[in-house]
LOVO-729700 format. One record per residue (C-alpha): z, y, x; residue number from 1; residue in three letters. Coordinates in steps of 0.2 Angstrom, whole numbers, plus 5000, padded with zeros to 4 digits. Each point is the difference from the previous one (the first is absolute). Example, Ala and Ser with C-alpha at 12.3 -4.5 7.8 and 13.67 -1.06 7.14 Angstrom:
2
<<5039, 4978, 5062>, 1, 'ALA'> <<4997, 5017, 5006>, 2, 'SER'> 
END
This chain:
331
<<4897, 5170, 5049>, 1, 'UNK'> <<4999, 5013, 5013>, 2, 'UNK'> <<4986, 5010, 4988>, 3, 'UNK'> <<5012, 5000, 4985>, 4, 'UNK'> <<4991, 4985, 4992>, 5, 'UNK'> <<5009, 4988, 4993>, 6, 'UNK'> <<5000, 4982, 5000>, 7, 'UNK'> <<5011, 4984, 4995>, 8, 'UNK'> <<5006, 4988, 5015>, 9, 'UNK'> <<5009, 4984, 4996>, 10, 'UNK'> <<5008, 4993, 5014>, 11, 'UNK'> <<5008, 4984, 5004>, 12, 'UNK'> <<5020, 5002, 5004>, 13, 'UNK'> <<5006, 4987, 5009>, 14, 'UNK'> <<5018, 4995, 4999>, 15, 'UNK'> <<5000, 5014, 4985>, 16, 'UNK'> <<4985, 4990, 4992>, 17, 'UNK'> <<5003, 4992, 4982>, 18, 'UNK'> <<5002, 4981, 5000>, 19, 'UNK'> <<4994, 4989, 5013>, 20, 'UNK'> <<4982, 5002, 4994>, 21, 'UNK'> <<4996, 5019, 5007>, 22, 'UNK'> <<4990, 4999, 5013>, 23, 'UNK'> <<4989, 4984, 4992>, 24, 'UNK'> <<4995, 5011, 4984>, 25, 'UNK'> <<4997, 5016, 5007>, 26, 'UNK'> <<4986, 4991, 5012>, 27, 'UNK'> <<4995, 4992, 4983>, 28, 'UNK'> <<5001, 5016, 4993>, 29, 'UNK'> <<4988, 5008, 5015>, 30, 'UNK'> <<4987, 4988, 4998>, 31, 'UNK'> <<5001, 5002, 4980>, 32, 'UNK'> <<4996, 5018, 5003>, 33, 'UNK'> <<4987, 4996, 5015>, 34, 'UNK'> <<4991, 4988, 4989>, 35, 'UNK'> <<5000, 5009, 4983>, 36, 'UNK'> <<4982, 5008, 4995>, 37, 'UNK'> <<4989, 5000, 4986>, 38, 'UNK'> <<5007, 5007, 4983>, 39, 'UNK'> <<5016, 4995, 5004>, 40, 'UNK'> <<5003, 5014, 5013>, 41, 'UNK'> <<4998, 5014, 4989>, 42, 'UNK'> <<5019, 4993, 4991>, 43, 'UNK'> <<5007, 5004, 5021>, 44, 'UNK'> <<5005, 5012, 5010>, 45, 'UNK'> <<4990, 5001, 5014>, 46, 'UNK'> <<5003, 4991, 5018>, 47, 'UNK'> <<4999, 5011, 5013>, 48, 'UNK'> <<5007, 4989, 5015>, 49, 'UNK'> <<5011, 4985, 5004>, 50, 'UNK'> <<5007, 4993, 5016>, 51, 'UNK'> <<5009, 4985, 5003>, 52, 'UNK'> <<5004, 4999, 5019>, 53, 'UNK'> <<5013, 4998, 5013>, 54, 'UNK'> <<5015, 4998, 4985>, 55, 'UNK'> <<4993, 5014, 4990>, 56, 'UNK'> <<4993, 4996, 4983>, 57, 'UNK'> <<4994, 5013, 4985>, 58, 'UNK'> <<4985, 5009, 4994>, 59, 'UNK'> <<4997, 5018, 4990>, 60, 'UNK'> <<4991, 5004, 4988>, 61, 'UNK'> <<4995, 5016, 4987>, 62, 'UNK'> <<5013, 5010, 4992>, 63, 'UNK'> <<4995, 5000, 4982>, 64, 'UNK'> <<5004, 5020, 4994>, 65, 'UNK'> <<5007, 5002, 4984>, 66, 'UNK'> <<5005, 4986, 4994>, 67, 'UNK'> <<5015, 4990, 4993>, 68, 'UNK'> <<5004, 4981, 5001>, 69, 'UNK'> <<5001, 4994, 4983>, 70, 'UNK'> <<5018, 4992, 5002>, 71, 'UNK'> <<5008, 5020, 5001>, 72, 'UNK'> <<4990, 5003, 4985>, 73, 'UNK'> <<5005, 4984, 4991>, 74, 'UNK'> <<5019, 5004, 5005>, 75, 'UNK'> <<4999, 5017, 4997>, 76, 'UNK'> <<4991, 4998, 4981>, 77, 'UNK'> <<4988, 5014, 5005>, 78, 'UNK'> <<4985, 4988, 4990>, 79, 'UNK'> <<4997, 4999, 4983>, 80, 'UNK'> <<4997, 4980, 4992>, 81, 'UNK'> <<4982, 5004, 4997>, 82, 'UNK'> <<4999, 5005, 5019>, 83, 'UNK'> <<5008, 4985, 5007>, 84, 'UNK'> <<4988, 4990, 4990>, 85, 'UNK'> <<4987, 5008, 5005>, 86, 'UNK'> <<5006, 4998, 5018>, 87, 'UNK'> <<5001, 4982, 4996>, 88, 'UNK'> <<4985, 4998, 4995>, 89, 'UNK'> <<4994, 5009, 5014>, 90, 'UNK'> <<5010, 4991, 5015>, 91, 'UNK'> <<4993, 4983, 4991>, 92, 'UNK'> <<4983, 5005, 5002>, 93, 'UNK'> <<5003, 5002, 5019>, 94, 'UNK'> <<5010, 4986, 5003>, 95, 'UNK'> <<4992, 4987, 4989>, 96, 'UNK'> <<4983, 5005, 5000>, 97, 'UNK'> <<4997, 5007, 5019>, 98, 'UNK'> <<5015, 4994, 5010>, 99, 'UNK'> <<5001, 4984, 4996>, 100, 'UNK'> <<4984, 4993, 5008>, 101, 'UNK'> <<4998, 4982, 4999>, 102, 'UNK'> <<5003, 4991, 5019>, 103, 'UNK'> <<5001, 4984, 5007>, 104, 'UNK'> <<5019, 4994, 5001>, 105, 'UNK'> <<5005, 5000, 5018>, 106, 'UNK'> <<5018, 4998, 4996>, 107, 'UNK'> <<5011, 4990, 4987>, 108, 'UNK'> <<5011, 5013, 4991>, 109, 'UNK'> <<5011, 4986, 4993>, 110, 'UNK'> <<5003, 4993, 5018>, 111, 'UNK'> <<5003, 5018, 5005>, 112, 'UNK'> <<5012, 5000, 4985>, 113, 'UNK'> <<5010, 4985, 5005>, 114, 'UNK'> <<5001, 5006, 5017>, 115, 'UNK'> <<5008, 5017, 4996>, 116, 'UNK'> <<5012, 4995, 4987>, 117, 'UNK'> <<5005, 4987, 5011>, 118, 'UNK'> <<5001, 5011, 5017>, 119, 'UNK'> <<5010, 5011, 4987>, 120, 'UNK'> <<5013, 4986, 4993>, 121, 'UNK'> <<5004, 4993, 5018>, 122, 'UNK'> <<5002, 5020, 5005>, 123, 'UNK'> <<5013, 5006, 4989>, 124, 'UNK'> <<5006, 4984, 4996>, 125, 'UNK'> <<5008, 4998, 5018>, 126, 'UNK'> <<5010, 5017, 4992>, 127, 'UNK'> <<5019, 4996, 4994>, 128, 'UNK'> <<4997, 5013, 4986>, 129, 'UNK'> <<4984, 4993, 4994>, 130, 'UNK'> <<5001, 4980, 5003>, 131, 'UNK'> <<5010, 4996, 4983>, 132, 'UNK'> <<4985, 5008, 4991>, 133, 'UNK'> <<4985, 4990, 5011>, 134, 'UNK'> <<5009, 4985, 5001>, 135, 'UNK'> <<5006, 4996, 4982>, 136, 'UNK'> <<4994, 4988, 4992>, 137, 'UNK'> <<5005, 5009, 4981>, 138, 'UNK'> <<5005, 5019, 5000>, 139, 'UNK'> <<5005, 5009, 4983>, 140, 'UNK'> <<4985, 5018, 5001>, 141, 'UNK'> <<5002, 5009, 4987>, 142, 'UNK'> <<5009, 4987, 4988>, 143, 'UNK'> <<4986, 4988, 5002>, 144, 'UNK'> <<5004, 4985, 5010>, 145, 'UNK'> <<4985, 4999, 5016>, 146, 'UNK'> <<4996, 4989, 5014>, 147, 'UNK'> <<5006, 5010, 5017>, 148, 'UNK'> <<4984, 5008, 5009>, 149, 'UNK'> <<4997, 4987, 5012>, 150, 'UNK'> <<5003, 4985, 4986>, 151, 'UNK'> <<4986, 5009, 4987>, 152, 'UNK'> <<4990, 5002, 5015>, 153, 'UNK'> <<5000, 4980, 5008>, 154, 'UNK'> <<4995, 4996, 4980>, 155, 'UNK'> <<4985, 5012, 4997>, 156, 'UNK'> <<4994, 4994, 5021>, 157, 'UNK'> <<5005, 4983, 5001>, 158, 'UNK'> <<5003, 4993, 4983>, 159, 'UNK'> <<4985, 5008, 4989>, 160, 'UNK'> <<4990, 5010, 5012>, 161, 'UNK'> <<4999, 5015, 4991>, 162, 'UNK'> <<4995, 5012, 5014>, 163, 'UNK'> <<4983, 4990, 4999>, 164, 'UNK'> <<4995, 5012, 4985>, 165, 'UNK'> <<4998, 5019, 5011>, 166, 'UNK'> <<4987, 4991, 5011>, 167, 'UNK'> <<4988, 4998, 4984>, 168, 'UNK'> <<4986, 5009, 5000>, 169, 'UNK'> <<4994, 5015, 5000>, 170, 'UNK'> <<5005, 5005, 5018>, 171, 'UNK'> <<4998, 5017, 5001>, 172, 'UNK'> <<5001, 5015, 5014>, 173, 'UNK'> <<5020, 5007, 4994>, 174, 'UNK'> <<5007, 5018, 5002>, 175, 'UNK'> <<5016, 4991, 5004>, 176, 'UNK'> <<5012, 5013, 4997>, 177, 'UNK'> <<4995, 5005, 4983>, 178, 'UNK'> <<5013, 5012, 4992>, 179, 'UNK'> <<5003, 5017, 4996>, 180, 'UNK'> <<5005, 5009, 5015>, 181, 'UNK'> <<4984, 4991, 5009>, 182, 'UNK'> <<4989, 5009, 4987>, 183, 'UNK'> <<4996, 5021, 5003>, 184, 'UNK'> <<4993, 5010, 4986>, 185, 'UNK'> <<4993, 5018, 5002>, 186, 'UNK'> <<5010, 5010, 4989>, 187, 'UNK'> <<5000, 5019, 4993>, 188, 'UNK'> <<5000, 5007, 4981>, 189, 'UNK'> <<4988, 4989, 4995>, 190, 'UNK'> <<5001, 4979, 4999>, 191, 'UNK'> <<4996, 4989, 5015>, 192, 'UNK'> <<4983, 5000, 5003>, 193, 'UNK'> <<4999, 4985, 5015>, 194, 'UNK'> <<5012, 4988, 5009>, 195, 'UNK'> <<5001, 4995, 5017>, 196, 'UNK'> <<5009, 4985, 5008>, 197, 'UNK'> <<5011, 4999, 5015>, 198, 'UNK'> <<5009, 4988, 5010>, 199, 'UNK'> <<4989, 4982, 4996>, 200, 'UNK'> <<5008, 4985, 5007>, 201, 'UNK'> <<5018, 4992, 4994>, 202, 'UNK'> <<5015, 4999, 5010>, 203, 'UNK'> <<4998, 4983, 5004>, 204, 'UNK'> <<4981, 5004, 5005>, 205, 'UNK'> <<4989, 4992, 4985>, 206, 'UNK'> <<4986, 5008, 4999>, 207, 'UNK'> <<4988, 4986, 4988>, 208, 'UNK'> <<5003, 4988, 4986>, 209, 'UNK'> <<5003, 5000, 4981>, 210, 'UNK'> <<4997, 5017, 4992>, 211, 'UNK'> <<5018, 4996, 4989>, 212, 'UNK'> <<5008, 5005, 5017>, 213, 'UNK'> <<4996, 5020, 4997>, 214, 'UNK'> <<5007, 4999, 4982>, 215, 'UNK'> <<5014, 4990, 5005>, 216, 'UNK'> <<5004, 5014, 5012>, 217, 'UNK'> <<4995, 5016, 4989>, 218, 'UNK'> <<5011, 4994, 4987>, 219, 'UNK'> <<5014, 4999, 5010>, 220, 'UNK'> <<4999, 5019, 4999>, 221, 'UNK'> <<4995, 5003, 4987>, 222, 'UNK'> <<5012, 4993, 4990>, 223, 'UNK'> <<5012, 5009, 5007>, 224, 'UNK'> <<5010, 4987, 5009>, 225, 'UNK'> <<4993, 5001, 5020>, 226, 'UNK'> <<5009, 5020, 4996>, 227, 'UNK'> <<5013, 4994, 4994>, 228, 'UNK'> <<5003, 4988, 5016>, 229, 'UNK'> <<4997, 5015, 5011>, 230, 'UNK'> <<5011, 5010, 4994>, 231, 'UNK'> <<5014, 4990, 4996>, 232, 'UNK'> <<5000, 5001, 4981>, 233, 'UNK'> <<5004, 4982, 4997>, 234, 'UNK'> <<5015, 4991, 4995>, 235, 'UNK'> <<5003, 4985, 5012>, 236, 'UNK'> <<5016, 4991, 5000>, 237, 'UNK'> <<5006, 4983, 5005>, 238, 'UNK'> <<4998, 5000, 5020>, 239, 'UNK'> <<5015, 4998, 5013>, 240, 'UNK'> <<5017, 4990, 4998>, 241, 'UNK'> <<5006, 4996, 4983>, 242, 'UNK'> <<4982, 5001, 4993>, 243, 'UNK'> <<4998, 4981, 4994>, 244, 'UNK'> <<4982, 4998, 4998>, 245, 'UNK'> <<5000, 5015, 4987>, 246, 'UNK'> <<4988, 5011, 5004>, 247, 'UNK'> <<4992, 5016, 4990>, 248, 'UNK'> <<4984, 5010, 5004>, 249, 'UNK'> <<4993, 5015, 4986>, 250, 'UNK'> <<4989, 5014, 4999>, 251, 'UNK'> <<5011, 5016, 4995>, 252, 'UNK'> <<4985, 5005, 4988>, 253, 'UNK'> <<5011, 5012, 4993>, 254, 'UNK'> <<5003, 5011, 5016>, 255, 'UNK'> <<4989, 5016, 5001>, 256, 'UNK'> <<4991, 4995, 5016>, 257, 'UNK'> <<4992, 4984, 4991>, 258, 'UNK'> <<4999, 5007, 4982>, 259, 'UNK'> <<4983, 5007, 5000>, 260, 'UNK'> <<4992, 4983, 5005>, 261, 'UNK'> <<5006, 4994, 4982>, 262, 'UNK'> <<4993, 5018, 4993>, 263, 'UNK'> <<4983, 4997, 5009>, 264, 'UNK'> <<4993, 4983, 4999>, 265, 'UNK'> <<4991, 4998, 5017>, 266, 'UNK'> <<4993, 4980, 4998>, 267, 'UNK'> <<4993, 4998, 4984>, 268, 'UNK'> <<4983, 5008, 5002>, 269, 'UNK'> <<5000, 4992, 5018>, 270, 'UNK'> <<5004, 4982, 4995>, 271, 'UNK'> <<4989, 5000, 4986>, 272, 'UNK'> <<4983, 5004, 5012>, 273, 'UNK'> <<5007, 4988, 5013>, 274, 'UNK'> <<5000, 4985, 4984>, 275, 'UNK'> <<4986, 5010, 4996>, 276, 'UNK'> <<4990, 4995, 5016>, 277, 'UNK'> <<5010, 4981, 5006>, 278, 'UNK'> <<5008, 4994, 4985>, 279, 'UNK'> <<5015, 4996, 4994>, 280, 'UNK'> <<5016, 5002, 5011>, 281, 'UNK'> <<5007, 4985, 5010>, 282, 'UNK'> <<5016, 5002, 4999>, 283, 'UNK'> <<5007, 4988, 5012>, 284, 'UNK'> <<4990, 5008, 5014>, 285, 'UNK'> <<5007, 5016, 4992>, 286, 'UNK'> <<5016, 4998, 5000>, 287, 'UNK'> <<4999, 4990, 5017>, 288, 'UNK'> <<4991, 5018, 5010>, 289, 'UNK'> <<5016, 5008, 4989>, 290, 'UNK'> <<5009, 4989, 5012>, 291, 'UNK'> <<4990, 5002, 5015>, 292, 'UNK'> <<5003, 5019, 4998>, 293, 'UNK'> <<5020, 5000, 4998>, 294, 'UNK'> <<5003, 4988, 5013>, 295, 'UNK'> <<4989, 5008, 5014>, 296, 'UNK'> <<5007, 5017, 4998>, 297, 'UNK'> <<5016, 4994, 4998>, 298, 'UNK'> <<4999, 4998, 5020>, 299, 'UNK'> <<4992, 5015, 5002>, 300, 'UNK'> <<5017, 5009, 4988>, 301, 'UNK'> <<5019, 5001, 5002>, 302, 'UNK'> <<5014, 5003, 4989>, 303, 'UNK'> <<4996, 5001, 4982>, 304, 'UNK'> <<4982, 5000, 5000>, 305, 'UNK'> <<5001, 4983, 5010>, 306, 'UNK'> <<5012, 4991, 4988>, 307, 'UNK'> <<4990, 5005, 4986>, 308, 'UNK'> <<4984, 4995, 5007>, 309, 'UNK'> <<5008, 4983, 5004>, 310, 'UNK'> <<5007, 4999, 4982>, 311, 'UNK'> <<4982, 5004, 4993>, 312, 'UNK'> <<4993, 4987, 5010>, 313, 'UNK'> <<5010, 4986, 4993>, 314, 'UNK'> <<4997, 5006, 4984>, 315, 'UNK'> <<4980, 5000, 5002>, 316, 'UNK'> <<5000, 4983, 5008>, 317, 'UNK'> <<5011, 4991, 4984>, 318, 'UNK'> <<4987, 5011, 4989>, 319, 'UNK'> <<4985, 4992, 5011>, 320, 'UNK'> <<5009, 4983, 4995>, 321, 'UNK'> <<5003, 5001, 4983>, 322, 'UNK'> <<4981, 5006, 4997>, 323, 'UNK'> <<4994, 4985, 5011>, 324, 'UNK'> <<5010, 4987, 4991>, 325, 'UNK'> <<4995, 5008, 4986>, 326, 'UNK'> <<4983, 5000, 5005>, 327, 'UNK'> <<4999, 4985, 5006>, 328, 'UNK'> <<5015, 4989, 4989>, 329, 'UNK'> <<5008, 4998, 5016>, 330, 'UNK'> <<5022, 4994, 5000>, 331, 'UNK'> 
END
């Protein structure tokens, strides 16, 4: 600012804007800062003003001194294990016990599910270089023989109606966006004292529904793998000519960038309060937000990231099959 202060905007970026869902959720993401108060408030940044007028479209809020997103730390191995547990165990009181407010459901997450994936198929799947993948009925992933993305997709919707399972209660007020990087942690010589959150709202704009969607998303990170996409340290194999339905997609655990997330485990204490507080995991509804995740970013990525991320999502949508026939002793 023109006193020195400092402060964070967040603009929207038009043509430059990733996916088609930009300007959407950031106004999702205004009004999610507008309206949050209480408790809750404390875990953000500060709103300092907004505007959304004659095509412009952002907000600013308080610049948090001194502190470090958890994501650098977590790549960086700059935390201990008993620190990152007891940053888990921290991050899950917030989330879980002052986030996530009960609300009425406005929305259905599983329509806004089936409407996204399959805004996602019919987008890259009028692409020559992702068609075979979208529109086969059988690929070979990883030496296991799976339905093509759009075939696992038309049996969990139309032949089973699996997505039914994310709108189950509880319905709950979501970060959204809950991983690493959105996370900021004062740090010094001593251990983290207090987190904060930043940038609430998913890319696609949901903003409510079951509380699985945060852990879904935070273990995306934390596992390593959402690293891993971004920066390319993946194995992919089996697109363009020649390819025959054959198609590969693996986490390079191995490479130094994504080591320290097998050094430091960043779920477990996480998951265990999320069981903790709603019970076991659905894993269908798991592993169909696991799909939800790679398929939406996959429009909003190129290159590597976006064949790995289509690659992903097939595989979490024949996992989302298996445990619903196994669930359900379905053919």
């Amino acid at each position: 600012m023109s006193d020195g202060a400092l402060r964070v905007r967040k603009s929207f970026k038009g043509d430059q804007s990733t996916g088609p869902w930009g300007a959407a959720t950031l106004r999702r993401e205004i009004r999610y800062m507008e309206a949050m108060d209480g408790q809750a408030a404390k875990y953000f940044p500060k709103l300092l003003a907004a505007w959304a007028t004659s095509g412009q479209l952002g907000y600013e809020m308080s610049y948090v001194k001194g502190a470090l997103d958890a994501g650098s730390l977590a790549r960086s191995g700059a935390m201990t294990q008993m620190e990152a547990d007891a940053f888990q165990e921290r991050l899950a009181e917030v989330v879980f016990g002052v986030l996530h407010r009960p609300v009425a459901s406005q929305d259905s997450l599983a329509e806004h599910l089936l409407t996204v994936i399959n805004d996602v198929l019919e987008r890259l799947g009028a692409r020559d270089d992702f068609k075979a993948l979208i529109d086969a009925p059988m690929v070979l992933l990883n030496g296991r023989d799976m339905r093509g993305p759009r075939a696992a997709f038309r049996w969990l919707v139309e032949c089973h109606g699996a997505t039914e399972t994310l709108d189950r209660p509880p319905c709950v007020r979501l970060h959204g966006d809950l991983f690493l990087e959105n996370i900021l942690l004062p740090w010094g010589a001593d251990r983290p004292t207090e987190l904060i959150l930043i940038d609430p709202v998913s890319v696609a704009g949901i903003v409510q529904g079951h509380p699985l969607f945060d852990l879904v998303k935070y273990e995306s990170y934390a596992t390593g793998e959402l690293p891993a996409m971004r920066s390319e340290k993946v194995q992919i194999d089996g697109f363009g000519s020649g390819a025959r339905g054959r198609y590969v997609y693996r986490v390079c655990l191995d490479d130094p960038a994504i080591r320290p997330f097998r050094q430091i485990d960043w779920q477990r204490r996480f998951r265990a309060a999320y069981v903790l507080k709603y019970g076991r995991i659905d894993w269908v509804a798991y592993r169909l937000l696991e799909a939800y995740f790679a398929l939406v970013m996959a429009v909003c990525t190129k290159g590597v990231q976006r064949r790995a991320r289509l690659c992903k999502g097939t595989w979490a949508l024949n996992a989302a099959m298996s445990d619903w026939a196994a669930e359900n002793k379905a053919d």
